[in-house]
C-alpha positions in Angstrom: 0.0 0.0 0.0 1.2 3.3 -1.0 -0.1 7.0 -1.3 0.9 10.4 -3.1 1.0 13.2 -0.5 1.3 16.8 -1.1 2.9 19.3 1.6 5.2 22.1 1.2 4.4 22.8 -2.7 6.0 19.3 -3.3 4.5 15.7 -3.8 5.9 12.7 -2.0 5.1 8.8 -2.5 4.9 7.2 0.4 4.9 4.1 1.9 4.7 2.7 5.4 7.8 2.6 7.2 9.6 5.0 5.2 11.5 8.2 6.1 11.7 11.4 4.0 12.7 14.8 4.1 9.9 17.7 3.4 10.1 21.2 4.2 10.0 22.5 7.3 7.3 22.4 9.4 6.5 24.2 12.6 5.8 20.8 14.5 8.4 20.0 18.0 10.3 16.9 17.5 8.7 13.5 18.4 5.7 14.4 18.0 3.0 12.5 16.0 1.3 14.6 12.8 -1.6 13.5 10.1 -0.9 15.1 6.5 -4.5 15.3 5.1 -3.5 16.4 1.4 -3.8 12.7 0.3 -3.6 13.1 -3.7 -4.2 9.0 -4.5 -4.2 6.2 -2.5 -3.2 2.6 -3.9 -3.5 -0.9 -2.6 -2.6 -3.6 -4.6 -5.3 -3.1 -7.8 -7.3 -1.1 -6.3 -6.3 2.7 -6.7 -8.5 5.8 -5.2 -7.5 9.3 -6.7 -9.0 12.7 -5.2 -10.2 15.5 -7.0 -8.0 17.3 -5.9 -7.7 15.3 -2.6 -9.2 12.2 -1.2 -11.8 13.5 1.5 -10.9 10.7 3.4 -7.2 10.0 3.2 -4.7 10.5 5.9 -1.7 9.5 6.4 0.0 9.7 9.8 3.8 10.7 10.7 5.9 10.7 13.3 8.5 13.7 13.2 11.8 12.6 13.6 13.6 15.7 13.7 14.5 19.0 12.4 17.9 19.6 10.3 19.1 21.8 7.6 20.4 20.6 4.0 24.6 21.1 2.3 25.5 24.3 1.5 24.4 25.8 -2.2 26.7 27.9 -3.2 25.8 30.9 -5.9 27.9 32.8 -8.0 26.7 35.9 -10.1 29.8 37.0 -12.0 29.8 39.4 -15.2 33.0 39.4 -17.4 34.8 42.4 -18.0 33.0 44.3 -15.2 35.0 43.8 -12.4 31.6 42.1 -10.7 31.4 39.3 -8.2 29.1 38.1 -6.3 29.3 35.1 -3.5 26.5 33.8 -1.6 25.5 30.4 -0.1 21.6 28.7 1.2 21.4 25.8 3.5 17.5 24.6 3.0 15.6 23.9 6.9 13.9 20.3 6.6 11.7 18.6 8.6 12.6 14.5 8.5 9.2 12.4 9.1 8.8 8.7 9.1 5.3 7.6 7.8 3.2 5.2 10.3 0.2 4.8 8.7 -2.2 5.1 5.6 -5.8 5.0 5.7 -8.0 6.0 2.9 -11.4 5.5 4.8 
């Protein structure tokens, strides 16, 4: 059993059991969460999809913890201009570990 989750603009296939990264959420570490934007649940051959989102799909977390991604670095640099510019981003994540699917 799998389902297609949407949170923070991006969208996740999940499993039980497994672990991913998302973007950060304002939840304390440990804690237990339920990500209601369930875009499609499957099971074997039988596959629910929402329009947008399943009215009855959840699928509940637990928060593992809070981190922040490697260093990007970004160069803007014109030729002949004497112009350079340095800068670096480090994205926040929030790491969760999906415990359950239900699709109601």
């Amino acid at each position: 059993m799998y389902a297609v989750i949407q949170t923070g603009g991006k969208q996740y296939r999940v499993a039980e059991g497994d672990t991913l990264r998302v973007e950060l959420l304002s939840v304390e570490a440990g804690a237990d969460i339920e990500l209601d934007k369930v875009l499609m649940v499957a099971d074997g051959d039988q596959v629910k999809v929402g329009t947008p989102y399943l009215a009855d799909g959840k699928v509940a977390a637990k928060v593992i913890a809070h981190g922040r991604g490697e260093k990007v670095r970004i160069v803007k640099f014109r030729r002949r201009k004497h112009h350079l510019k340095r800068a670096g981003h480090r994205q926040s994540y929030t790491e969760l570990t999906v415990t359950g699917i239900s699709a109601g």
